[in-house]
C-alpha positions as CSV (number, residue, x, y, z in Angstrom):
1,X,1.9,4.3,62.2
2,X,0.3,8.0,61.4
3,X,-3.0,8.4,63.2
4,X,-5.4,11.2,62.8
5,X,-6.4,11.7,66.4
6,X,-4.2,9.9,69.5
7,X,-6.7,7.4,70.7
8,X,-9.8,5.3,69.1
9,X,-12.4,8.6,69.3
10,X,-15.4,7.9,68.1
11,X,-18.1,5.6,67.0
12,X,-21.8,4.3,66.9
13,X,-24.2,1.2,66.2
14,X,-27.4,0.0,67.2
15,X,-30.3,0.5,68.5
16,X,-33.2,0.9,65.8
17,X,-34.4,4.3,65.4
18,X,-37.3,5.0,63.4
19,X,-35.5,6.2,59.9
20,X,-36.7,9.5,58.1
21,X,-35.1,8.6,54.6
22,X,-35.8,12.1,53.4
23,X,-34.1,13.6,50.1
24,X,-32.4,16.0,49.2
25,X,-30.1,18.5,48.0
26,X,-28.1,19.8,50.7
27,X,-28.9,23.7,51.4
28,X,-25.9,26.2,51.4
29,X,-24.2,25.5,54.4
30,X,-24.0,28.1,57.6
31,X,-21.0,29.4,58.1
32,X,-19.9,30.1,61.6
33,X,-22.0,29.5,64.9
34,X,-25.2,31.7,64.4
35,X,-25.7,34.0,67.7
36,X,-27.9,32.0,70.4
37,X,-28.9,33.5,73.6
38,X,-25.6,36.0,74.5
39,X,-23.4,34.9,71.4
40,X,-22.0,32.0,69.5
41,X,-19.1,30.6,71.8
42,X,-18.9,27.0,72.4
43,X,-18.3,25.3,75.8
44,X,-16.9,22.4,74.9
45,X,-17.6,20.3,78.5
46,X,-16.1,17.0,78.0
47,X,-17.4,14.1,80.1
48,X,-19.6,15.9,82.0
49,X,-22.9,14.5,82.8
50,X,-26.7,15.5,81.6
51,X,-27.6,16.7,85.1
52,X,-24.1,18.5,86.0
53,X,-24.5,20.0,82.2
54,X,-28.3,21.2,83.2
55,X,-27.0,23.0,86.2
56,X,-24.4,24.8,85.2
57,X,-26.2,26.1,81.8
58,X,-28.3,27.8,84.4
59,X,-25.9,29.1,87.3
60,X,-22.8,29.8,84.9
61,X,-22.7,29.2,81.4
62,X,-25.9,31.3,80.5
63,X,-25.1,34.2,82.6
64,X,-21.2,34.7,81.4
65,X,-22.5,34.8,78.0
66,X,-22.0,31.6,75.9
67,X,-24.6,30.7,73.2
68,X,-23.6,26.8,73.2
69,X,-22.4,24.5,75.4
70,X,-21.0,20.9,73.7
71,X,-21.5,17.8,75.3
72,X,-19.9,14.2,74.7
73,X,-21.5,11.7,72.5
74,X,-24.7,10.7,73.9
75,X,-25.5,7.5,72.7
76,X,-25.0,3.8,74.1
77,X,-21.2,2.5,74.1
78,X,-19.3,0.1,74.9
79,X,-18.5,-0.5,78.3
80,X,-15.1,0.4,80.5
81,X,-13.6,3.2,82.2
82,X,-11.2,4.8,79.4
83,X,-12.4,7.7,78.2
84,X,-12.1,6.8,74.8
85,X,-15.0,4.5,75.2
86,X,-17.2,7.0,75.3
87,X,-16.2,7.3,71.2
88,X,-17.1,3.6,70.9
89,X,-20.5,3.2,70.3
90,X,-22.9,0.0,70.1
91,X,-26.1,2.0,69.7
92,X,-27.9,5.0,69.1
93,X,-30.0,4.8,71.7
94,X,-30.0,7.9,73.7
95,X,-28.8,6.1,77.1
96,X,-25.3,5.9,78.0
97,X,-22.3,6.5,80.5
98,X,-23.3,10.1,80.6
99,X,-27.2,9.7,81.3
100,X,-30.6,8.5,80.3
101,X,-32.7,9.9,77.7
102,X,-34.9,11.5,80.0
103,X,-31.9,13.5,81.6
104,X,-30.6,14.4,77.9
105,X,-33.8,16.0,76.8
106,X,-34.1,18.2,80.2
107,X,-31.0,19.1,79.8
108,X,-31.6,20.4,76.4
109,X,-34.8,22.6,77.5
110,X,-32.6,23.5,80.8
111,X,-29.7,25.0,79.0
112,X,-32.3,26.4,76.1
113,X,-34.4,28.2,78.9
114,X,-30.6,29.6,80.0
115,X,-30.2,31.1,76.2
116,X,-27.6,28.1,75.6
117,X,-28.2,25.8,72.7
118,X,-26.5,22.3,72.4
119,X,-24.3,20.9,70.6
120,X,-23.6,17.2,70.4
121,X,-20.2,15.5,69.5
122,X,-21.8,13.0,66.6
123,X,-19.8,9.7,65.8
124,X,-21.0,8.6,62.6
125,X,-17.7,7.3,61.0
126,X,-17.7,3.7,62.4
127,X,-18.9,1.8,64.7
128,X,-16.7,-0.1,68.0
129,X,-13.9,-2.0,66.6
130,X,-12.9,-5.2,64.9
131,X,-10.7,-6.3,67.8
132,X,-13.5,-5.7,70.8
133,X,-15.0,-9.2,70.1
134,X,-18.7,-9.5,70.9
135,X,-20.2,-7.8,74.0
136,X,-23.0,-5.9,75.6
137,X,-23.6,-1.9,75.7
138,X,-24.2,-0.1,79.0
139,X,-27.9,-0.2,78.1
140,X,-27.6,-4.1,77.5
141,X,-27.5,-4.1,73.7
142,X,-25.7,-7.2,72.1
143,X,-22.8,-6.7,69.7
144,X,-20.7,-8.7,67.7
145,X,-18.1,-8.0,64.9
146,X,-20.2,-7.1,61.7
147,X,-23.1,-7.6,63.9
148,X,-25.4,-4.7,65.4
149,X,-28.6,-6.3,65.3
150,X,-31.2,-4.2,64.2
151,X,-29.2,-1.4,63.0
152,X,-25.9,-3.0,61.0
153,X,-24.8,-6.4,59.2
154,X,-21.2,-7.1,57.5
155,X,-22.6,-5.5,53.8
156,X,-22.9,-1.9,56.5
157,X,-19.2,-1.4,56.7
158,X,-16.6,-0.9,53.7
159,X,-14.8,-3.7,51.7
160,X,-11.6,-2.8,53.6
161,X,-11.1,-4.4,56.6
162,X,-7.3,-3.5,57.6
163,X,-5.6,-0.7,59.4
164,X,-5.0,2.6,57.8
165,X,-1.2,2.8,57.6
166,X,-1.2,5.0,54.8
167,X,-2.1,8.7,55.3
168,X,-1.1,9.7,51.8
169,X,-3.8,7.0,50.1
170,X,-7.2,8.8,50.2
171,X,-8.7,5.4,49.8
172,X,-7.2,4.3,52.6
173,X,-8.2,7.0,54.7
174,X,-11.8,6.7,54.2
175,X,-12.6,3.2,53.7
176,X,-10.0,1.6,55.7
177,X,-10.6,1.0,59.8
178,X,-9.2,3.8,61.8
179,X,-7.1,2.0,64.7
180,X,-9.4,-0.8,64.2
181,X,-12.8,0.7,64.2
182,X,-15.1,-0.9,61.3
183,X,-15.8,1.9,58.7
184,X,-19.5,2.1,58.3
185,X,-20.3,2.3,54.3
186,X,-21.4,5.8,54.2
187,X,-21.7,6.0,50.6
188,X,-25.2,3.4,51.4
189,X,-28.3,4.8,51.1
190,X,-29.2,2.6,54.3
191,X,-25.9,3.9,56.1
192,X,-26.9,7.1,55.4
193,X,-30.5,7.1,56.6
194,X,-29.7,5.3,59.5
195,X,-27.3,8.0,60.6
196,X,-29.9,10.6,59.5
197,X,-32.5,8.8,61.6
198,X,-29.7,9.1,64.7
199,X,-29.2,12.6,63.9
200,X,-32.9,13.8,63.2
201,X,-33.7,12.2,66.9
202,X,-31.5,14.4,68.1
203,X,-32.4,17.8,66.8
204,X,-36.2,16.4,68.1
205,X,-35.1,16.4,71.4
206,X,-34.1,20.1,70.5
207,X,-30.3,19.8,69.6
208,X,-29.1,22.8,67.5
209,X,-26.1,21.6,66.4
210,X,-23.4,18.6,65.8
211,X,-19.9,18.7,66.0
212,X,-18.7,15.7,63.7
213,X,-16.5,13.2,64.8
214,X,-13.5,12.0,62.5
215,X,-14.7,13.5,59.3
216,X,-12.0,13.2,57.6
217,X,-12.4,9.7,57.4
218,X,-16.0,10.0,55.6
219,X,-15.8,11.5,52.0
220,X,-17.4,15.3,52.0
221,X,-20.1,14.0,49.7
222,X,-20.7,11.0,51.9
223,X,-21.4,14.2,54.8
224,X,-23.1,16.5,51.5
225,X,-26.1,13.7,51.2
226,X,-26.5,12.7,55.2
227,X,-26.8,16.1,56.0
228,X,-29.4,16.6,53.2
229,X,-31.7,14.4,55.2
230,X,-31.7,15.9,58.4
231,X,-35.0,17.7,59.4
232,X,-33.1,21.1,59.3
233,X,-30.9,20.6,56.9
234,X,-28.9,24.2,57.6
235,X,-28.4,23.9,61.3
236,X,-24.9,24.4,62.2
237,X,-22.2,21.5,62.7
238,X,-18.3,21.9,62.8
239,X,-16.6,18.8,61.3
240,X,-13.3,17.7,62.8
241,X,-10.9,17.4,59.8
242,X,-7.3,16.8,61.2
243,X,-5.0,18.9,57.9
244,X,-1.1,17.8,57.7
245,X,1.5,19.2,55.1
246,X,1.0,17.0,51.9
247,X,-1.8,14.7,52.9
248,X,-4.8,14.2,50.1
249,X,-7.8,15.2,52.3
250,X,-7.6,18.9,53.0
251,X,-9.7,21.0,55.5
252,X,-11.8,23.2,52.5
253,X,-12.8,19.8,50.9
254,X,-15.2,19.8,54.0
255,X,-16.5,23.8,53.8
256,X,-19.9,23.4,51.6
257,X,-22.0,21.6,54.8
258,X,-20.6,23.6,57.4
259,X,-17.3,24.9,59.5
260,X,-14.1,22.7,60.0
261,X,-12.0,22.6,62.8
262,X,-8.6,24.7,62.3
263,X,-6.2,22.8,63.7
264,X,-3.3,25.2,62.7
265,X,-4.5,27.7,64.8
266,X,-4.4,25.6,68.0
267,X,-0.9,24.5,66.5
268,X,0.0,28.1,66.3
269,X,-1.4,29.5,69.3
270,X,1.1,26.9,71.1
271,X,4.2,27.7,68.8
272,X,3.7,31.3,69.3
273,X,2.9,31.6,73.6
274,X,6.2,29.3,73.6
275,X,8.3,31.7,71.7
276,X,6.9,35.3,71.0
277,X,3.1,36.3,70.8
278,X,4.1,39.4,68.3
279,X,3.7,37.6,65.4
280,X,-0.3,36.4,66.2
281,X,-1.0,39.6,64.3
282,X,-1.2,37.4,61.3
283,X,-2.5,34.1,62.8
284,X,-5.6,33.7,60.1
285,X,-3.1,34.0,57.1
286,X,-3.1,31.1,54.9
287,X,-5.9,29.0,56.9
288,X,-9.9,28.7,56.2
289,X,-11.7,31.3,55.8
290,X,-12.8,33.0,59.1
291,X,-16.4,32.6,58.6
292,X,-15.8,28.5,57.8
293,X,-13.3,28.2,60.4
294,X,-13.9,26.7,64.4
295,X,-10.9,27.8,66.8
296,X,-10.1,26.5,69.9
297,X,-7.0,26.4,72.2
298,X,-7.2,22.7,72.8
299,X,-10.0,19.4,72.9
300,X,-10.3,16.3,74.3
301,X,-7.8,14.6,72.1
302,X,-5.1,18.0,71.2
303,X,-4.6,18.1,75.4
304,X,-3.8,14.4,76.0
305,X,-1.4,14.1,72.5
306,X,0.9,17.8,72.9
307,X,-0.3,18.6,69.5
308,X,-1.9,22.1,71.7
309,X,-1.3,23.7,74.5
310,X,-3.8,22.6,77.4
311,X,-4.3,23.4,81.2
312,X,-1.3,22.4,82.6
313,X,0.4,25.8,80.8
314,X,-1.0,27.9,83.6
315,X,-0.9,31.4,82.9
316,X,-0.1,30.9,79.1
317,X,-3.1,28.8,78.9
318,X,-5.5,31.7,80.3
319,X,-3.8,34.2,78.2
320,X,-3.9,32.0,74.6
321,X,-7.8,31.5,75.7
322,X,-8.0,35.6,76.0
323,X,-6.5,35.8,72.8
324,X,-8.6,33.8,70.8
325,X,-12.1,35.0,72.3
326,X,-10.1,38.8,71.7
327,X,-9.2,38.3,67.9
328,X,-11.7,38.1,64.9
329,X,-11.4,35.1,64.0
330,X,-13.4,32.0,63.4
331,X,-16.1,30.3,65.9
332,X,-14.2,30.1,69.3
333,X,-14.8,27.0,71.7
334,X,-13.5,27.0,75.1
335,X,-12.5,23.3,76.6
336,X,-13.6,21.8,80.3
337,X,-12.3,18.7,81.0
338,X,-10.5,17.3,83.9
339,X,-6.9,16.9,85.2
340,X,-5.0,13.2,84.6
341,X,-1.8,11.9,84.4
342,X,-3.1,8.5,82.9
343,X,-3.9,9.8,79.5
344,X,-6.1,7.1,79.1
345,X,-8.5,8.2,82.4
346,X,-11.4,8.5,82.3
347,X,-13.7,11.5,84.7
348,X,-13.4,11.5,87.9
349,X,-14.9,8.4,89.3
350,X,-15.7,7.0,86.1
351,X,-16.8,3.1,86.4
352,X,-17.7,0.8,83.1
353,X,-21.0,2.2,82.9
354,X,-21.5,5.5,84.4
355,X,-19.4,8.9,84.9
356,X,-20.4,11.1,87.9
357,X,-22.1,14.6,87.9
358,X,-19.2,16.9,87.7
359,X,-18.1,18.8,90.2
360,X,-16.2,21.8,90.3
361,X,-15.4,22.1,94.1
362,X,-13.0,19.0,92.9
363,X,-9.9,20.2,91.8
364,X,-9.9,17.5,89.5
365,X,-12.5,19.3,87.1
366,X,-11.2,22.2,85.3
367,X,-14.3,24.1,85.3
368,X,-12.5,26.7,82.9
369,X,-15.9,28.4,82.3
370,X,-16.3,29.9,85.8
371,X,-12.4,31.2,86.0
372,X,-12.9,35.1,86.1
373,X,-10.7,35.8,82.6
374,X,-12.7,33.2,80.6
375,X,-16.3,34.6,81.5
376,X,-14.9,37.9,81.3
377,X,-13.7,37.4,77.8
378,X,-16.2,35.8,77.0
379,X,-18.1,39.0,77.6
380,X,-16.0,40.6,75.6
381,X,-16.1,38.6,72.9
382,X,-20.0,39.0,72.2
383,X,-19.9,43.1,73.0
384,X,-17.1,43.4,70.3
385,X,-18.8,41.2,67.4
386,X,-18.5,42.7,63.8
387,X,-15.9,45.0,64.7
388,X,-12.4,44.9,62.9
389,X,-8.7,45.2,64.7
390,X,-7.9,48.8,65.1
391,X,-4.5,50.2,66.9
392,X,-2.8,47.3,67.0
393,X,0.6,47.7,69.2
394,X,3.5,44.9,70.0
395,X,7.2,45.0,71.1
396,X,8.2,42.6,68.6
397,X,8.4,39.8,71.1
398,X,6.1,39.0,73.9
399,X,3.9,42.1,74.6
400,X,0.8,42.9,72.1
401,X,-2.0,45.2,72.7
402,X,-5.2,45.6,69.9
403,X,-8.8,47.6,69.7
404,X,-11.9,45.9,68.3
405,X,-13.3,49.3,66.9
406,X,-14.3,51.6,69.3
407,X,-15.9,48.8,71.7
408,X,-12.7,46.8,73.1
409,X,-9.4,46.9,73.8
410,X,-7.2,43.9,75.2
411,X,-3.9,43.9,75.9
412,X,-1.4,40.8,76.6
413,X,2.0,40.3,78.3
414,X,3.1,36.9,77.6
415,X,6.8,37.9,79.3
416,X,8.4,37.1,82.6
417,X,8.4,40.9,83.8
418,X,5.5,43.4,84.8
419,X,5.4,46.1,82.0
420,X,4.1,49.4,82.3
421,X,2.7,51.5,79.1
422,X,0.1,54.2,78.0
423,X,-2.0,52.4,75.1
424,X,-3.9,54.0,72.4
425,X,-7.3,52.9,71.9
426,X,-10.6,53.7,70.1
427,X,-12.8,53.7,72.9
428,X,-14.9,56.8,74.0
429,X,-13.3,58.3,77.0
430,X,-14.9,57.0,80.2
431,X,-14.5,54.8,83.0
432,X,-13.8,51.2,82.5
433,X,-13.6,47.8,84.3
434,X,-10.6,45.3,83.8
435,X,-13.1,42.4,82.8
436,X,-10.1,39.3,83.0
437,X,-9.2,41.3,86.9
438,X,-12.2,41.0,88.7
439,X,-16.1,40.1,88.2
440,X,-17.6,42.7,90.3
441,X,-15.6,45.7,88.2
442,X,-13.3,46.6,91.2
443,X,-10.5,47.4,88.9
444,X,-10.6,50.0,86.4
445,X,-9.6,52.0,84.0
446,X,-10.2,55.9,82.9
447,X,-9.8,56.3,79.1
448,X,-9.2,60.1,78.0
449,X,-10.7,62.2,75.5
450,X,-8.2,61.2,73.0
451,X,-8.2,57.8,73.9
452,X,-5.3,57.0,75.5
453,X,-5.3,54.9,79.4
454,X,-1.8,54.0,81.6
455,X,-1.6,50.3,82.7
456,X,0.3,48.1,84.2
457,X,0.3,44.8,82.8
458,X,1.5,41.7,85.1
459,X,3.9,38.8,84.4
460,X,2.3,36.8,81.9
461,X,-0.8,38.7,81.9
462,X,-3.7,40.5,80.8
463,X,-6.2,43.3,81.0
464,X,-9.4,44.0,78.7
465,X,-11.8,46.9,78.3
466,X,-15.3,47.5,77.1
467,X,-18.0,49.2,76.7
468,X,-20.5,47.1,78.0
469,X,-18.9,46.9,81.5
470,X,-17.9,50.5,82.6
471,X,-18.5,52.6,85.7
472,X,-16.9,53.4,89.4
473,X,-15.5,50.1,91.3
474,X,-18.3,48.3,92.4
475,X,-21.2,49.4,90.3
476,X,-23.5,46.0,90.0
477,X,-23.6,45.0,86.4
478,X,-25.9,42.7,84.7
479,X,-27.8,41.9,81.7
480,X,-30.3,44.5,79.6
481,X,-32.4,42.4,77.2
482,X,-33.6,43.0,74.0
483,X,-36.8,41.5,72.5
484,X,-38.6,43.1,69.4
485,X,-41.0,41.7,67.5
486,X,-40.3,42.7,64.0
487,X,-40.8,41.1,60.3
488,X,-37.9,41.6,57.9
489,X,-37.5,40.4,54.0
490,X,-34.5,38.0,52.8
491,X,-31.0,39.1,53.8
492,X,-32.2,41.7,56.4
493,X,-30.9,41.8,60.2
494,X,-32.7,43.7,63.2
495,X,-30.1,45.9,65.5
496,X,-30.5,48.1,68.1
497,X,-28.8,51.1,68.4
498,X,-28.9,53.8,70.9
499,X,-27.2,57.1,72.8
500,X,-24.2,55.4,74.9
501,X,-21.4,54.0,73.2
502,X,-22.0,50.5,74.0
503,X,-25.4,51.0,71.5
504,X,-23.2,52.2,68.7
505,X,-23.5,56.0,69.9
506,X,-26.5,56.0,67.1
507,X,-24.1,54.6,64.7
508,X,-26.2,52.1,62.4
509,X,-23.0,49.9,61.8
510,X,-21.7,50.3,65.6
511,X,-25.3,48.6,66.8
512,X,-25.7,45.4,68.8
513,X,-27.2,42.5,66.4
514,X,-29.9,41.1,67.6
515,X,-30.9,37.3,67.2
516,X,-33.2,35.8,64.7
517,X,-33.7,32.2,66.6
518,X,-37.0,33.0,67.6
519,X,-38.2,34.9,64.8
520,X,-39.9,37.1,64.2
521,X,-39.0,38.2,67.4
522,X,-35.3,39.2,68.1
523,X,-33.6,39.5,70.8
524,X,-29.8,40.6,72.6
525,X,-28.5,41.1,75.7
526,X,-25.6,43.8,77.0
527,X,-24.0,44.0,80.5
528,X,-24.6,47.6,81.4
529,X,-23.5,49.1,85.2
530,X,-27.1,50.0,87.6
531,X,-28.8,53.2,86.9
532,X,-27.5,53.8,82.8
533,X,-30.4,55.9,81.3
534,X,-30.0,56.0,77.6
535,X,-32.2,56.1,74.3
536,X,-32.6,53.6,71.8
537,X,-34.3,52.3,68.9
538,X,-33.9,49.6,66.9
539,X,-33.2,49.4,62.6
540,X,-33.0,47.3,60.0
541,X,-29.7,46.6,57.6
542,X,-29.3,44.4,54.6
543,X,-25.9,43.2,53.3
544,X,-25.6,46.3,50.7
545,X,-25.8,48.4,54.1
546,X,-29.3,49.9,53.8
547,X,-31.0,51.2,57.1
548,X,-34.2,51.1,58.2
549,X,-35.0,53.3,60.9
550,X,-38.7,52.1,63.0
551,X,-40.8,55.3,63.0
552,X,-41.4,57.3,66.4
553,X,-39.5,58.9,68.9
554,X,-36.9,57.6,70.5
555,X,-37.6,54.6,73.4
556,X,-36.0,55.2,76.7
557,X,-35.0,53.3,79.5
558,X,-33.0,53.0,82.8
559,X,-31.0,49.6,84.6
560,X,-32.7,48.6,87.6
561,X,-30.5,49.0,90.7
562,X,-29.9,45.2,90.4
563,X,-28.3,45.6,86.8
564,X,-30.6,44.2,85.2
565,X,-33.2,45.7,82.7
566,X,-35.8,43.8,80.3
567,X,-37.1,44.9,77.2
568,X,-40.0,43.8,75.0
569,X,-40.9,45.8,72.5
570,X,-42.6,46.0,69.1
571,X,-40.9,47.4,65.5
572,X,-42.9,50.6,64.7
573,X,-43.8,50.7,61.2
């Protein structure tokens, strides 16, 4: 029997919410993660708990530059240990395995304060399955089969009450129960505000976005209309849509609410680090369009089934991760999970009704997000935005090197042997720290006048420049902030631009974008090295490429000896 995912993933039911039942026709979708805080990366932390999710938003995901961090379905399940029960929902109230509500919505200000919005993994395909019998949730609601009271009765879930064995039959597919999970009746007005009501509770507790849950099983209109109730109906969601060769339901059937999950990519990104990375010079050809598409190297499901590469690759794991926050393409989301050999495990110390806080001085958590080549590429990843690929370089087989216009330059050796080579960049000619070698910048780089730098690239390795991290070995770094308060008319966008080449070099279209989120004030970070002096000023740009300059001089400023440096300012008219 074909399944879409390797294990029962995801599902909801019960308790009553108060339901918005607003109407609608669904806004034009965003496309791609909009920047929050440092950029639009996802953590995708798997199992891990309110309070461990709180904490590390403020010691590690905020500072190394992610913009969200994804959590695990929040609301009440059934009970057991398997981690796949945390997909089996018998409520929506906001109380489960993972925490109460209380710890949900300080974790959501927590991680907000740290410039990382959530995102929550939303089951609203089905609700637990047909063969679970009758039970209690871990918060002690009641549920029987085609019985959630309060929230679902038998006319809630389709007509068709069998298996899907049948991936080629569209009906099937979304009607039918996927491995035995009752198929809520979407195309219900009362289905459809009840999962709005679940959904609008959420984004009131300050959620800013949803990654949805077995979408292909829910018709796109189905997802057109609940979305249209939501209380923001544009705020970004990525809907998991699992393509194969030949199959009805296709990934762009899902594009006008939001992104869609390329699994391709993961698929290639594993074909290609087992055989020869050359040919990732063309990964994006013949999938979604970037701007529609969410990447990622692996999940929750892609790790457990082979379908992806996952941790146990070592090296090549690290290095497809480098690649992917490197290359232009899509939303990225980094996983951190844990280590099994049960595929079936649950976290660490997982019992029927609770997981434990996370904790990464277990080897048993990944904890991906604090290895030094993630954050550092992370980094790079937000300082290289809206740039294109420039001198790209391979050997035809395992070694590949690229620019991201004149602010990056990454180069990977996914071979057996050390390789030495000069490299031809765009990057103005300075001093440079390895950002996947160290944290502190004690490996570096000297790029000449025309560009060029000599490096030698380890085993199944990897070394990336930028200009937001240069100077001598040693020199703290840390973030410069951006905040101007400035008013702009439709389809304008502030950036600031500025003498020093990680400002653009006063190049309009080389400028660091700033964030709308808390218009009308915007607001960016950099990681610049203690003591940079440089002038600045900030412009606005439409889509046509006009520039506004603000009037006045230009501003000046220095990094603290710390790294750091804060800016508030006001646009000059």
């Amino acid at each position: 029997m074909k399944l879409s995912r390797f294990r029962p993933a995801a599902l909801l039911a019960t308790a009553a919410l108060a339901l918005t039942g607003l109407t609608g026709i669904a806004a034009p979708a965003t496309a791609s993660a909009p920047s929050n805080g440092s950029g639009d990366v996802v953590l995708n932390l798997f199992q891990w708990t309110w309070d461990s999710v709180a904490a590390e938003c403020t010691s590690t995901i905020g500072p190394a530059g992610f913009g969200y961090v994804q959590v695990s379905p929040p609301q009440e399940t059934i009970r057991g240990t398997a981690w796949w029960t945390s997909y089996q929902p018998v409520s929506y109230k906001i109380e489960g395995k993972l925490g109460t509500r209380a710890e949900f919505a300080a974790m959501v200000q927590t991680c907000q304060s740290a410039g990382v919005g959530v995102i929550v993994d939303a089951v609203i395909n089905h609700t637990t399955g047909a063969d679970g019998g009758s039970g209690v949730g871990v918060a002690g609601s009641s549920y029987g089969v085609d019985s959630f009271p309060g929230i679902y009765g038998a006319a809630d879930f389709n007509d068709c009450r069998s298996n899907i064995t049948n991936y080629q039959d569209r009906y099937q597919v979304q009607n039918c129960r996927l491995v035995s999970l009752q198929d809520l009746r979407t195309g219900s007005e009362y289905v459809r505000n009840t999962l709005a009501g679940y959904l609008n509770d959420l984004i009131g507790l300050g959620v800013k976005g949803f990654r949805i849950d077995a979408a292909k099983h829910i018709p796109a209109a189905d997802l057109t209309a609940i979305k249209a109730k939501l209380s923001n109906p544009n705020i970004y969601w990525v809907q998991e849509v699992i393509g194969a060769a030949g199959e009805p339901i296709t990934e762009s059937e899902y594009v006008g609410t939001g992104d869609v999950h390329e699994f391709d990519y993961a698929r290639t990104l594993k074909s290609r680090f087992d055989g020869q990375i050359a040919q990732l010079k063309t990964i994006s050809d013949g999938l979604l369009p970037s701007a529609q598409a969410g990447v990622f190297v692996d999940n929750h499901d892609t790790e457990r089934n082979g379908e992806t590469m996952n941790q146990s690759w070592g090296a090549k794991y690290i290095l497809a991760n480098a690649f992917m926050l490197a290359y232009p393409y899509g939303s990225p989301s980094v996983y951190s999970g844990y280590r099994f050999t049960d595929k079936d495990a649950g976290a660490p110390g997982a019992t029927t009704t609770s997981v434990p806080d996370a904790n990464c001085a277990n080897q048993s958590w990944t904890c991906t997000q604090r290895w030094t080549e993630i954050a550092g590429m992370v980094g790079f990843h937000n300082q290289v935005q809206g740039t294109v690929v420039t001198n790209w370089w391979d050997d035809g087989g395992n070694h590949i090197a690229f620019g991201r216009g004149s602010k990056g330059y990454v180069t990977i050796n996914n071979g057996a042997s050390a390789v030495t080579r000069t490299y031809q960049t765009s990057l103005p000619a300075g001093t440079y720290c390895d950002v996947i070698a160290s944290k502190d910048c004690s490996v570096t780089y000297t790029v000449s006048a025309s560009g060029t730098f000599t490096a030698t690239v380890p085993a199944y390795g990897a070394l990336a420049l930028h200009v937001g991290k240069t100077g001598a070995p040693g020199t703290a770094h840390g973030v410069t902030s951006f905040a101007v308060n400035a008013t702009t008319v439709w389809g304008q966008n502030v950036y600031v631009v500025g003498s020093i080449p990680a400002l653009g070099n006063w190049t309009p279209t080389s400028g660091v974008a700033l964030s709308s989120a808390g218009y009308p004030t915007w607001t960016g970070t950099l990681t610049l090295p203690a003591g940079t002096s440089f002038e600045y000023k900030y412009i606005k740009r439409d889509g046509s490429g006009n520039v506004t300059w603000e009037s006045g001089g230009n501003r000046t400023a220095t990094v603290g000896a710390n790294g750091s440096l804060t800016l508030n300012d006001t646009w000059r008219s």
